[in-house]
C-alpha positions as CSV (number, residue, x, y, z in Angstrom):
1,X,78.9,94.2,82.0
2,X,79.7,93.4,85.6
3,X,77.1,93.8,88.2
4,X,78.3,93.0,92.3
5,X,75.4,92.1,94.4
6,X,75.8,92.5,98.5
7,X,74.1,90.8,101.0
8,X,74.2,90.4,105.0
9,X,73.4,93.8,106.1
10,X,70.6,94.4,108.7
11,X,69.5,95.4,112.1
12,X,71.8,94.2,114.9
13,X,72.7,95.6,118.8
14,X,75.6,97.0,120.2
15,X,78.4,94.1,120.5
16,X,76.6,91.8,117.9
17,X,78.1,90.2,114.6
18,X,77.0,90.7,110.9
19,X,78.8,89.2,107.9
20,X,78.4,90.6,104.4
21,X,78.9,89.1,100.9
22,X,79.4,90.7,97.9
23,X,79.5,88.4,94.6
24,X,80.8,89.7,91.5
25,X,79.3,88.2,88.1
26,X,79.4,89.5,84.4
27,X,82.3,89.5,81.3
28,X,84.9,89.4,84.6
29,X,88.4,88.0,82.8
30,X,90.3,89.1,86.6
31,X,89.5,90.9,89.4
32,X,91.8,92.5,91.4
33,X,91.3,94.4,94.7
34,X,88.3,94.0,96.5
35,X,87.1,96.2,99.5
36,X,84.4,97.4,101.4
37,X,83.2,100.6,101.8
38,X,80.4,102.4,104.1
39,X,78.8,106.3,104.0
40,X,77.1,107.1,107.5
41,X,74.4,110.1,107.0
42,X,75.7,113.4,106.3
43,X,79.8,112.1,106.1
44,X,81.7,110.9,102.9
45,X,82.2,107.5,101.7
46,X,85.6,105.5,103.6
47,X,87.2,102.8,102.8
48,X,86.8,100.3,105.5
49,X,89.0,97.3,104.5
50,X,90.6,96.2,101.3
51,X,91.8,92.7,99.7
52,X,94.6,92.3,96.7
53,X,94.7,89.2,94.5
54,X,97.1,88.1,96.5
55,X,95.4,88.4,99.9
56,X,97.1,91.1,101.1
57,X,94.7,93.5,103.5
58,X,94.1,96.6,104.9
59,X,91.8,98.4,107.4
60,X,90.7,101.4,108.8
61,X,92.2,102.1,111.8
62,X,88.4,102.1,113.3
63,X,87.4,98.6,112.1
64,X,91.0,97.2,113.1
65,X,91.1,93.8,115.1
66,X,86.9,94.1,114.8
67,X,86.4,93.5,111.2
68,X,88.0,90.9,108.7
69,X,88.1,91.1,105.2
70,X,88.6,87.7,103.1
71,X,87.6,86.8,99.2
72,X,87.1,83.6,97.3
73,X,88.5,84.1,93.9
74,X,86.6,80.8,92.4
75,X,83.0,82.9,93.5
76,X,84.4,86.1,92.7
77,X,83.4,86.7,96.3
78,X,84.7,89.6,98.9
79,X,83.0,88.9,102.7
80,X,83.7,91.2,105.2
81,X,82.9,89.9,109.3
82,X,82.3,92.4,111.4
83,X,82.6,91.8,115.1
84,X,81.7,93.9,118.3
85,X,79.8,96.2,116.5
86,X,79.4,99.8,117.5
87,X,76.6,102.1,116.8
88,X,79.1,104.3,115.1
89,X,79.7,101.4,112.7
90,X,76.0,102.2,111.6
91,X,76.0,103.3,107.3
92,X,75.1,102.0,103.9
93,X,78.5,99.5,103.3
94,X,79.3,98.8,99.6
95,X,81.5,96.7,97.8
96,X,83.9,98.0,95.2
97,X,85.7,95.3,93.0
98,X,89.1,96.2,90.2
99,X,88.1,94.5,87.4
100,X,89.4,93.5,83.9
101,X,86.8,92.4,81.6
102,X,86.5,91.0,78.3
103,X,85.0,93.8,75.8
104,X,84.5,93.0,72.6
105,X,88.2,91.1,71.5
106,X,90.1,93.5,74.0
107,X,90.3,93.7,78.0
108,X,89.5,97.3,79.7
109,X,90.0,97.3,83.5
110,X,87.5,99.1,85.3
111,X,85.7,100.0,89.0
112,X,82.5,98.8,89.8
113,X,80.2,99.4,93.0
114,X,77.9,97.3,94.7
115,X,74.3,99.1,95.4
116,X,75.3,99.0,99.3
117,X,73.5,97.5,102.3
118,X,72.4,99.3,105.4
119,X,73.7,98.3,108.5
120,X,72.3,99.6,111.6
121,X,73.7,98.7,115.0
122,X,71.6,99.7,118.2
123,X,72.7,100.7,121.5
């Protein structure tokens, strides 16, 4: 029904940028928040920033004033920049996306997950 597809992950060093993309595509009728989150090995998953409809965000205290989460509604696109990267910041980051889509003559409104993309920062 409604598949998200990341991108932008990868191998970077200490201090370095990344910026990943997450596109949503499907029966979408509106999607509301948006946000990123990342599991390291052996911890649980964390949010790590989030987006409302409206624009309004919210991080981690970790990933504050490093990381900046922004959408475009017309793609049904979340990105997140992540700046001065820390090996810490090294996990698998997916994309989770509110959704309302069209099912059959009705709406449901439903959470869906990205597959996640490794990102792995070196010290």
């Amino acid at each position: 029904q409604v598949q998200l597809v990341e991108s932008g992950g990868g191998l970077v060093q200490a201090g370095g940028s990344l910026k990943l993309s997450c596109a949503a595509s499907g029966s979408i009728f509106s999607i509301y928040d948006m946000g990123w989150y990342r599991q390291a090995p052996g911890k649980e998953r964390e949010l790590v920033a989030s987006i409302t409809s409206s624009g309004n965000t919210d991080y981690a205290d970790s990933v504050k004033g490093r990381f900046t989460i922004s959408r475009d509604s017309a793609k049904n696109t979340v990105y997140l920049q992540m700046n001065s990267l820390k090996p810490e910041d090294t996990a698998v980051y997916y994309c989770k996306a509110d959704v309302s889509i069209v099912y059959y003559s009705t709406r449901r409104r439903l959470d869906y997950w990205g597959q996640g993309t490794q990102v792995t920062v070196s010290s």
